[in-house]
C-alpha positions in Angstrom: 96.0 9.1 225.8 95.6 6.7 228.9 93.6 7.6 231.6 96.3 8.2 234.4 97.8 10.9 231.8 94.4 12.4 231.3 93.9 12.7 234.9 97.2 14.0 236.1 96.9 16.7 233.3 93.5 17.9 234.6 94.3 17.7 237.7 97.2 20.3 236.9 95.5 22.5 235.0 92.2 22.7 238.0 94.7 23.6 240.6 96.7 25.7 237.9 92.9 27.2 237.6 92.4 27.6 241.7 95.6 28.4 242.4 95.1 31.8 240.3 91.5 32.1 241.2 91.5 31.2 245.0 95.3 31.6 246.0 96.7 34.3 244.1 93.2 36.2 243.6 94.3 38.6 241.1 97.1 40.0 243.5 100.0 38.3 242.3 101.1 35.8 239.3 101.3 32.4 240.3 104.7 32.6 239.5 105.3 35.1 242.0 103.3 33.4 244.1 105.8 30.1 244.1 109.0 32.6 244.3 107.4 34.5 247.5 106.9 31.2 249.3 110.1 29.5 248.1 111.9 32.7 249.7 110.3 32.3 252.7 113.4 29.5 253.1 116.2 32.1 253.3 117.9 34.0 250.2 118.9 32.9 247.1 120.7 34.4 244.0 118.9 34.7 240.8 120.9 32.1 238.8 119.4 29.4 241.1 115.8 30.7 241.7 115.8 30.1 237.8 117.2 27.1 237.6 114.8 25.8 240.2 111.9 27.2 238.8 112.9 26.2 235.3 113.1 29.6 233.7 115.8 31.5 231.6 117.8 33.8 234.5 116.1 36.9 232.6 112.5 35.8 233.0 113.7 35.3 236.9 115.0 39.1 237.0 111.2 40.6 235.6 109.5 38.1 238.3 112.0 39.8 241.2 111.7 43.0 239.5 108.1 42.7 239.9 108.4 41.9 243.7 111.2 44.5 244.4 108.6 47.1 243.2 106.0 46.0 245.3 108.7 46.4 248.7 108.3 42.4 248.8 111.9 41.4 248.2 115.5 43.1 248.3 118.6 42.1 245.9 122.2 42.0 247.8 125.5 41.5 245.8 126.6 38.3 247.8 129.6 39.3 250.0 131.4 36.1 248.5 131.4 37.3 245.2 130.1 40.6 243.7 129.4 39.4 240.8 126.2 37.0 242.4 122.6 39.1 243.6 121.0 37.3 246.5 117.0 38.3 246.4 115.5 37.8 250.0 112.3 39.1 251.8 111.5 42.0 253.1 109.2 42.3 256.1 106.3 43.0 253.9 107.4 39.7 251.8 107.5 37.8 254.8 104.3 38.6 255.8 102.8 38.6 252.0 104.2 34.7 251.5 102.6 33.8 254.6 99.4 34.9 253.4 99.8 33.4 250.6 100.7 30.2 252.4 98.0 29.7 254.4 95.5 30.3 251.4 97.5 27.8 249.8 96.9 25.4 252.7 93.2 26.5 253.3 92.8 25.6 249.3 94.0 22.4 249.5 92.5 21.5 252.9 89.2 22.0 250.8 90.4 19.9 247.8 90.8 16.6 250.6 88.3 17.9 252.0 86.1 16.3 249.3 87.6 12.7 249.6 86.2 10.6 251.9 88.2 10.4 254.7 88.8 7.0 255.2 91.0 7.4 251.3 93.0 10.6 252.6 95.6 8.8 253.8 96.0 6.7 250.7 95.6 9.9 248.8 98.6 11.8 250.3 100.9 8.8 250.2 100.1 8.5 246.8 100.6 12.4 246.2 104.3 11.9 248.0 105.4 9.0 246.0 104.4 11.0 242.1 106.4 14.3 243.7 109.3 12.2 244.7 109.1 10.4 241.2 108.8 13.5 239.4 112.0 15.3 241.7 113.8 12.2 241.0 112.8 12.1 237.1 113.4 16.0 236.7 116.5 16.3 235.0 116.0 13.4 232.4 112.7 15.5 231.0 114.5 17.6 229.1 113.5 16.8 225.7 113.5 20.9 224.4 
């Protein structure tokens, strides 16, 4: 394997690593961790939460199930069409993916933290451009 495909993979699996042990701390998955903050931009129905995520529609229903038991979310038949749920915050969800968020942030504040700050800059352009590849590459990766 080449180097840059070395390091992008263990740089994925250290912050998949922190995310669960200094983000998520035990109280939520990191999947419902990304789903609590991706809410926090308004409702969405469960068909596209899963596509988004890249999960089948049922493994999407257990992760809101999960969330609706905790108070953290609520399920709406749209008023468009009955037959499409629409999962959105609750006050408690709100306030939960906030948290969340600003763990999230303080995390990886520490991370550039640790780069001398004369390559931050450098650092974050560089992150923007391989998100923006990867958005743009999404749909061709699907090889399974």
């Amino acid at each position: 394997m080449s180097s840059v495909v070395e390091d992008v993979i263990a740089f994925c699996r250290m912050f998949s690593s922190f995310e669960r042990e200094e983000i998520c701390c035990g109280s939520v998955s990191p999947a419902q961790c990304v789903l609590l903050q991706t809410l926090t931009e308004g409702e969405w129905d469960v068909s596209t939460l899963a596509s988004q995520s890249r999960v089948t529609k049922g493994a999407m229903t257990r992760l809101v199930d999960g969330l609706e038991r905790r108070s953290w979310v609520i399920r709406e038949k749209a008023q468009d069409d009955a037959r499409r749920v629409l999962v959105s915050l609750t006050p408690d969800g709100k306030k939960e993916a906030k948290r969340l968020h600003r763990l999230t942030e303080k995390s990886i504040a520490t991370i550039l933290n640790r780069i001398p700050k004369s390559d931050r800059p450098q650092v974050i352009r560089s992150l923007n451009l391989l998100r923006n590849a990867a958005e743009q590459t999404r749909t061709h990766l699907d090889c399974c």
